[in-house]
C-alpha positions, 0 to 999 in steps of 0.5 A: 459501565459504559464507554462513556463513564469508563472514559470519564473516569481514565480521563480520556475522550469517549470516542478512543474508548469506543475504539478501544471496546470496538477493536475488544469486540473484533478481535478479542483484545484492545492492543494496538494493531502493529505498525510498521513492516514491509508492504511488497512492491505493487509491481513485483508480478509484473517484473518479468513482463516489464523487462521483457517488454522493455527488452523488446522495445526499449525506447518505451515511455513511461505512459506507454508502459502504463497503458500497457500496464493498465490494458493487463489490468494494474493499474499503477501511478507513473511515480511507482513505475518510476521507481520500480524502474530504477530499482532494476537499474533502467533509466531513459536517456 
């Protein structure tokens, strides 16, 4: 049958059930993928040369740091630093 009949017939719209024969197709079932978990922090190779920066010069900013960042190549949002930053506890005063 094609995708378009078997949808027919389960009641469902025909683009899920290409979905679904695609995903067959990939990886040989049509489960979903799962969802959830733990995606590791961005930043995390560059802990110890941030703190070490940070130890060098202190009274960096948050832009500077991303340029410095992005001039090693991350590139990251002043957001993620942010919160990098206050998962290691260092706040600007």
């Amino acid at each position: 049958m094609t995708c378009q009949a078997v949808a027919d017939l389960h009641g469902i719209v025909s683009s899920t059930m290409t979905k679904w024969c695609c995903r067959k197709k990939e990886s040989g079932t049509p489960a979903a993928k799962p969802m959830g978990g733990h995606r590791p922090h961005k930043l995390a190779d560059e802990r110890d040369w941030l703190l070490a920066r940070l130890a060098e010069k202190p009274d960096l900013t948050l832009h500077a740091l991303l340029g410095e960042l992005s001039d090693r190549g991350v590139v990251v949002v002043c957001d993620m630093l942010w919160r990098f930053l206050r998962r290691e506890e260092i706040t600007f005063k």
